[in-house]
N, C-alpha and C positions, 0 to 999 in steps of 0.2 A: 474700305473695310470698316466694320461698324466697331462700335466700342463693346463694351464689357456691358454697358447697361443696356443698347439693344438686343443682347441677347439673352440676359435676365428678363426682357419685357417679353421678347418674342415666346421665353420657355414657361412663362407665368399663368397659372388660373387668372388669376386677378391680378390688374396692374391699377393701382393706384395712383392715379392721377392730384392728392391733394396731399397734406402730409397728416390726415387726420383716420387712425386706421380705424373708425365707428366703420369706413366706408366697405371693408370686410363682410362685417355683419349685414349692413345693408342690403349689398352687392346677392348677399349668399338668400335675405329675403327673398328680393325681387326675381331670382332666378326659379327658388321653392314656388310663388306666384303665377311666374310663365309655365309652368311645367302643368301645375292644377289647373291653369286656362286653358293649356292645350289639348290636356284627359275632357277637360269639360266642353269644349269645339270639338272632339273629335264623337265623344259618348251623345252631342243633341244631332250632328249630321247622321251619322250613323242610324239614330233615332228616326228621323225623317224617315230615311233612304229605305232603308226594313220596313216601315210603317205604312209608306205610301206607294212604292214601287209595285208591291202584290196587288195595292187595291188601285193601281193606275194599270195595270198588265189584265183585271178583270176579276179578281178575287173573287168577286159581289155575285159575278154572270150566274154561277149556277145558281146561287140564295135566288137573284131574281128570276130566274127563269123557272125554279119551282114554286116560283107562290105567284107565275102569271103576270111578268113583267114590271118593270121597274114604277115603283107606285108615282104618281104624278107628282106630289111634293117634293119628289127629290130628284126629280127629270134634271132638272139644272145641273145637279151634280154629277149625274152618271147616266146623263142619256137616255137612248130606247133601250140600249142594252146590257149595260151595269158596267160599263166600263169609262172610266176618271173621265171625266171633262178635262181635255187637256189644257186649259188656261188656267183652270183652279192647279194644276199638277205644278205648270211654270209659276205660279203661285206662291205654293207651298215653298218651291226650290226657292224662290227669293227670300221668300220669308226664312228659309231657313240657312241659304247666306247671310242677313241682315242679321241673323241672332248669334250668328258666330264672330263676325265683326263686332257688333254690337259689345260679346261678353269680354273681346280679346281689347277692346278700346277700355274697358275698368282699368287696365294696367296703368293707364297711364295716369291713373291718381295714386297710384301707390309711392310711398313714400321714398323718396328718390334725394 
């Protein structure tokens, strides 16, 4: 059976671990921090996802297919047909894991 103070802990927002209560404020920071990191990893995937999904599905085809095929300087990117090169597409997607990580790793400078 537990005590009285495991069950103040288990019913707690915050459990304080030191006896110094700065650690409140702190605490209430770095949660305010996670929450902006999260809007802001969700608002640049999202960003990718909408931005490049249309022009990886063919967005381009009819633009290219009205002005006579896809002009040769940009064959690498979209082919004979105007649709994504799909290593640039897995690409993109990396790169745009890499920047979600990347902004969710700042946390761990925050002051703690």
């Amino acid at each position: 059976m537990g005590s009285g103070t495991d069950v103040a802990m288990e019913s707690a927002d915050i459990t304080l671990m030191r006896s110094d209560v700065n650690g409140v404020a702190t605490a209430l920071d770095l949660s305010r921090k996670t929450i902006r990191t999260i809007k802001q990893n969700l608002f640049w995937a999202f960003f990718y996802n909408v931005l490049l999904i249309p022009v990886a599905a063919g967005a381009f085809y009819p633009v290219f297919q009205g002005v006579g095929g896809v002009p040769g300087s940009l064959d690498f990117f979209f082919g004979d047909q105007g649709f994504l090169n799909p290593a640039l597409a897995a690409l993109a997607m990396a790169f745009s894991s890499v920047t979600v990580v990347s902004n969710s790793l700042r946390l761990r400078r925050a002051s703690v």
